[in-house]
Backbone as a chain_set.jsonl record, in Angstrom:
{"seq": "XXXXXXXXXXXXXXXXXXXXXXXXXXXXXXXXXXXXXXXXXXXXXXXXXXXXXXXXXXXXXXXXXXXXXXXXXXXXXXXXXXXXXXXXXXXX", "coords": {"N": [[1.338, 17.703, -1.312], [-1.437, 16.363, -3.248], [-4.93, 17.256, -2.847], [-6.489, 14.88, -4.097], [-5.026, 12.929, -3.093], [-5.07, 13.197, -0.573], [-7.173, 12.752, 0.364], [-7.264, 10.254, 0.101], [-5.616, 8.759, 1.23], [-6.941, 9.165, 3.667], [-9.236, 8.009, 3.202], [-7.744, 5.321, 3.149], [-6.948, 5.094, 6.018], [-9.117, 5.139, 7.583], [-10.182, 5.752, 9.729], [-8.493, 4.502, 11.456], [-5.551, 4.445, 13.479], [-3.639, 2.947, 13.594], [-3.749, 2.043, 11.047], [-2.205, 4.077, 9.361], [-0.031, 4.354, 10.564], [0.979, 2.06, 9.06], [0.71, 2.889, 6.445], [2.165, 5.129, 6.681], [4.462, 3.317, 6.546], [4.031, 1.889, 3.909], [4.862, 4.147, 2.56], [7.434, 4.415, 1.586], [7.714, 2.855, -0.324], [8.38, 2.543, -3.312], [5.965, 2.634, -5.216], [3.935, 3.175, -3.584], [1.454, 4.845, -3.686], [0.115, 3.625, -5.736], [-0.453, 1.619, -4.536], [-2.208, 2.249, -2.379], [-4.28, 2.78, -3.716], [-5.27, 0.257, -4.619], [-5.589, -1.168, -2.239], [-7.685, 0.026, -1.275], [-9.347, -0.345, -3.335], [-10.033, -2.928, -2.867], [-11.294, -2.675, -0.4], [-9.787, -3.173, 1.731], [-8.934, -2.14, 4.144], [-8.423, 0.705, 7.31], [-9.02, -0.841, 10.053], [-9.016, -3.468, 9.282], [-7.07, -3.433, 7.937], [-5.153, -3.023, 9.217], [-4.772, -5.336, 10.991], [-4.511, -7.48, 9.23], [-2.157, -6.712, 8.47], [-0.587, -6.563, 10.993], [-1.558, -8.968, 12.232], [-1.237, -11.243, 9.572], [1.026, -10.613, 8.684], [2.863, -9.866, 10.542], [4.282, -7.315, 10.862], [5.626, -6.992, 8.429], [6.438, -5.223, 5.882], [7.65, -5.648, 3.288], [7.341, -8.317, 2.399], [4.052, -8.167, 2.008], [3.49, -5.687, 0.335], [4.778, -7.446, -1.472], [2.643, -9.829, -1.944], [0.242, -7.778, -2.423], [0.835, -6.69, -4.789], [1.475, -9.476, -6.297], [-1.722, -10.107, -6.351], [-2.642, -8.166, -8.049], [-4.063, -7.095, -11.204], [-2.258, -9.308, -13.53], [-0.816, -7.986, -15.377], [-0.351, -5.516, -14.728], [0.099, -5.646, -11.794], [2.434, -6.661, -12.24], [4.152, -4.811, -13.546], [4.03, -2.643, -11.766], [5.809, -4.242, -9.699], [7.997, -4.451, -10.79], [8.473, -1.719, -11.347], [8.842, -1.074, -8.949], [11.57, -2.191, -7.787], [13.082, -0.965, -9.432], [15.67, 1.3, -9.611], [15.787, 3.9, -10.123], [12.928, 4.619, -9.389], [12.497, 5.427, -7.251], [12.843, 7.764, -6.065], [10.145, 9.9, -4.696]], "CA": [[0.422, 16.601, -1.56], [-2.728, 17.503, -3.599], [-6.508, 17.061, -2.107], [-7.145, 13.733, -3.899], [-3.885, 11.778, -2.557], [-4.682, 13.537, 0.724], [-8.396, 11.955, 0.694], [-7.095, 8.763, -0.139], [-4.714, 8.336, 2.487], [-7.739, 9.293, 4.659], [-9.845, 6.597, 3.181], [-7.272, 4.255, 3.897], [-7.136, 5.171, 7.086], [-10.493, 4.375, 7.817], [-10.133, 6.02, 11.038], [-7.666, 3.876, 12.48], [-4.231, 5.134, 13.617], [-2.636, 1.515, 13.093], [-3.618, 2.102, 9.348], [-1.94, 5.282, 9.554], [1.171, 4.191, 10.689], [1.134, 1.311, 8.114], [0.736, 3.845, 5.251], [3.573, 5.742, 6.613], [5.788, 2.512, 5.904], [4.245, 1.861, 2.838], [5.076, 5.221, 2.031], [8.894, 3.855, 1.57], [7.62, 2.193, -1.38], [8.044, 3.427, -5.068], [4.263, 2.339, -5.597], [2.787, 3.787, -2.583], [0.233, 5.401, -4.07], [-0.906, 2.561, -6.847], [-1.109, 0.624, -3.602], [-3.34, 2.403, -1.652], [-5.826, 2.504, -4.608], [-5.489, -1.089, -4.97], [-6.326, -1.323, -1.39], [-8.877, 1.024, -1.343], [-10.142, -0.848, -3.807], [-10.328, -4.275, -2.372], [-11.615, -2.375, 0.739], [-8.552, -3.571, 2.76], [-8.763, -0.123, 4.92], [-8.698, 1.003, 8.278], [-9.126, -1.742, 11.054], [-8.704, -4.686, 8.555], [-5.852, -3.126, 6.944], [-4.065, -2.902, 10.484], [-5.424, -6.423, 12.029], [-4.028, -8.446, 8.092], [-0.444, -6.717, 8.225], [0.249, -6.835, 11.823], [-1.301, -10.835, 12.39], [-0.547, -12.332, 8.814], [2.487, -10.455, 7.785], [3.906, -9.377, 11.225], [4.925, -6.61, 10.149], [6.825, -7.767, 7.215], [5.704, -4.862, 4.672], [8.337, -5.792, 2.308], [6.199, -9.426, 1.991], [2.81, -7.774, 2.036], [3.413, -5.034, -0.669], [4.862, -8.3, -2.7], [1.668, -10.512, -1.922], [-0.652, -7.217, -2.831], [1.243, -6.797, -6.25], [0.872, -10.631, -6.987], [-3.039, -10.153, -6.469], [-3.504, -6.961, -8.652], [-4.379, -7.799, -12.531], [-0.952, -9.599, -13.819], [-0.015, -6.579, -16.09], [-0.536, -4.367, -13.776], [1.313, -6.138, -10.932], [4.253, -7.342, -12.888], [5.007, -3.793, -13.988], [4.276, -1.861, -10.743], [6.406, -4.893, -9.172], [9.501, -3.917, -12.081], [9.121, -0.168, -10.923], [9.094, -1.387, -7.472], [12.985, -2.833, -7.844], [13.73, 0.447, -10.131], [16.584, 2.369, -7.953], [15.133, 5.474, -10.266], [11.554, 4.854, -9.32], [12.322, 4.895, -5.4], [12.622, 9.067, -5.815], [9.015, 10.191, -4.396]], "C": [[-0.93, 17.193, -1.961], [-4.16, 16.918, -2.928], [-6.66, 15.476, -2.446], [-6.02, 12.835, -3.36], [-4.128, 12.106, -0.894], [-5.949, 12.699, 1.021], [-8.256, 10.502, 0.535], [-6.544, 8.204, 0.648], [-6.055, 8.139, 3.626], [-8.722, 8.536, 4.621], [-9.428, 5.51, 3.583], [-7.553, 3.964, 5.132], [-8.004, 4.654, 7.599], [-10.733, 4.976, 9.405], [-9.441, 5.141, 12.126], [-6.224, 3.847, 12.392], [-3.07, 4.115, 13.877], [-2.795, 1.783, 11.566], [-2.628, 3.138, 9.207], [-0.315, 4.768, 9.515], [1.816, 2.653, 9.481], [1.122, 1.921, 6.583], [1.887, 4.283, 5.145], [4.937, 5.067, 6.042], [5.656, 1.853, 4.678], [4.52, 3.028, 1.793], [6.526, 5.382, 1.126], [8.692, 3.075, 0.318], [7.034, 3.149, -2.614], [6.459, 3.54, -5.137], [3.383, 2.338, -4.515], [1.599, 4.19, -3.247], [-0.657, 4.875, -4.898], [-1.35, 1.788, -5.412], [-1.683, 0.702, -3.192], [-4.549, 2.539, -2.29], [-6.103, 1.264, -5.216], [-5.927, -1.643, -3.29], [-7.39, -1.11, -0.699], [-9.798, 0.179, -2.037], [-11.072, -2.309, -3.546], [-11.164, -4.144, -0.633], [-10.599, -3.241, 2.342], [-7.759, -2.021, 3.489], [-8.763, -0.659, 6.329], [-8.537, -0.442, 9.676], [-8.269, -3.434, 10.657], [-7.554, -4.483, 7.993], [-4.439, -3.614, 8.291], [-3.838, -4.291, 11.354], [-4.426, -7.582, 10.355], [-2.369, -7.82, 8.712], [0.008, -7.031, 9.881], [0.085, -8.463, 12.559], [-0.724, -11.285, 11.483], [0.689, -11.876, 8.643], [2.871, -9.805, 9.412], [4.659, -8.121, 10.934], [5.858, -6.256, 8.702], [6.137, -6.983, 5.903], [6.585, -4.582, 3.682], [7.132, -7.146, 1.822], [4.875, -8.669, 1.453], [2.908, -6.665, 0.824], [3.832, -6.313, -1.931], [3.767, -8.893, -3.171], [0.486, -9.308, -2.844], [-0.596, -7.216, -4.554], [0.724, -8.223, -7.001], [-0.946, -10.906, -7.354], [-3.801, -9.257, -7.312], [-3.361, -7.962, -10.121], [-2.554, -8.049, -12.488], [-0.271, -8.393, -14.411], [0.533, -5.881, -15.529], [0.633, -3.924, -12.536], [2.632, -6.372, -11.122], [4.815, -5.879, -13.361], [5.087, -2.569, -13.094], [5.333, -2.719, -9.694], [8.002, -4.4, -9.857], [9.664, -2.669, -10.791], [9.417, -0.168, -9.476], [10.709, -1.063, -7.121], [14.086, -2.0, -8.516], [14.421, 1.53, -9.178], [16.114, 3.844, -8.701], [13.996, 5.626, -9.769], [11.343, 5.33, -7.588], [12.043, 6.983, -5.008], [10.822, 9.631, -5.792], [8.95, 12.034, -4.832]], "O": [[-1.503, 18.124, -1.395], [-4.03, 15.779, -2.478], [-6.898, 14.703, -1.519], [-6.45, 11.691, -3.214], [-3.539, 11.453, -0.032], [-5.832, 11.9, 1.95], [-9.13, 9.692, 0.845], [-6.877, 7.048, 0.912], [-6.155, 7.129, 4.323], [-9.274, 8.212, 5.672], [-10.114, 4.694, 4.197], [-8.182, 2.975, 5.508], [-7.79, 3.587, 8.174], [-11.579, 4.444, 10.124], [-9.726, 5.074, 13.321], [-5.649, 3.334, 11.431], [-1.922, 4.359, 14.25], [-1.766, 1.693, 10.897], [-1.836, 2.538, 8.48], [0.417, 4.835, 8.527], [3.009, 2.435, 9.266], [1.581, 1.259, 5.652], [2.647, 4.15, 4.186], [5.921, 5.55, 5.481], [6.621, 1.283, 4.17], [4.442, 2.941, 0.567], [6.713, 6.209, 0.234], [9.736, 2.581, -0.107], [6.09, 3.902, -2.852], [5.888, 4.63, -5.096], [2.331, 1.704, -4.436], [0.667, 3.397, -3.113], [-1.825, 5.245, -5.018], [-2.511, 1.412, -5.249], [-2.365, -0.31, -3.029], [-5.65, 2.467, -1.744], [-6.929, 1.095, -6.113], [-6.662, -2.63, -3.256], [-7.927, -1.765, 0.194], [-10.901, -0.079, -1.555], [-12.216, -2.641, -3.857], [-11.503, -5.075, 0.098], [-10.87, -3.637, 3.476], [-6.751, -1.32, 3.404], [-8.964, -1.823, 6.675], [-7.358, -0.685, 9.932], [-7.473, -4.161, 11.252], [-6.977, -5.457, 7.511], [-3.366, -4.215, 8.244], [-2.962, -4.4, 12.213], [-3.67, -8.464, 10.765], [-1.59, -8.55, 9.325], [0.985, -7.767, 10.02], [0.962, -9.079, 13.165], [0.329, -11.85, 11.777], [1.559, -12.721, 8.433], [3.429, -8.749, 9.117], [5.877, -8.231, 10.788], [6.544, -5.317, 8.299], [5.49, -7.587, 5.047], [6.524, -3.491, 3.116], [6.221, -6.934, 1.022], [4.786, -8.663, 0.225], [1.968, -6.965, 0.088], [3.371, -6.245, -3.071], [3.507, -8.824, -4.372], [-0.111, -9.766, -3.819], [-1.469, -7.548, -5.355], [-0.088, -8.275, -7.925], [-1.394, -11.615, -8.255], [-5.022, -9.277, -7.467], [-2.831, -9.068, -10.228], [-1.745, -7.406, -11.819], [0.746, -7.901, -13.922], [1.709, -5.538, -15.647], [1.395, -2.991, -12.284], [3.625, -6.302, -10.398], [6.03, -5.835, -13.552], [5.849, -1.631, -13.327], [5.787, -2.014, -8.793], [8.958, -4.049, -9.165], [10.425, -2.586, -9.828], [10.147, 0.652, -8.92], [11.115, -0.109, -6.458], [15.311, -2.073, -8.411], [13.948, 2.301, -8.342], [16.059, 4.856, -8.003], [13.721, 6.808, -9.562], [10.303, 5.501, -6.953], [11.36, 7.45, -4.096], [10.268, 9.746, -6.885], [7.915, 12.676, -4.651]]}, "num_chains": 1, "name": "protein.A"}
């Protein structure tokens, strides 16, 4: 893993080791890594990141990576949503 994917994770994080473990299971997703710079971006880190997935989505981060996709630009979403569902794209 190179320096800036490693600082990014660690932004996510935000210093909270519920984000942490919510990374890890969006890690399971083809588009891990567009996601966390689409969450990064929306500043949906750390405390807030851990307090949205485990009240609204219950855990449910099959839902919650769908909901994030539907909110990124349409293009964007609709074709990181494709590679999502891509049984080639799932190899990390």
């Amino acid at each position: 893993m190179d320096d800036g994917t490693q600082q990014l994770i660690l932004d996510v994080i935000d210093g909270n080791p519920g984000a942490f473990t919510i990374i890890r299971h969006l890690m399971a997703f083809a588009i891990w890594h567009q996601l966390l710079h689409y969450l990064k971006s929306q500043r949906l880190v750390g405390s807030e990141l851990w307090r949205i997935v485990k009240d609204e989505y219950t855990h449910d981060y099959g839902r919650f990576v769908n909901d994030q996709l539907a909110r990124m630009s349409p293009e964007r979403g609709q074709t990181l949503h494709t590679l999502q569902h891509h049984p080639l794209s799932r190899q990390n």
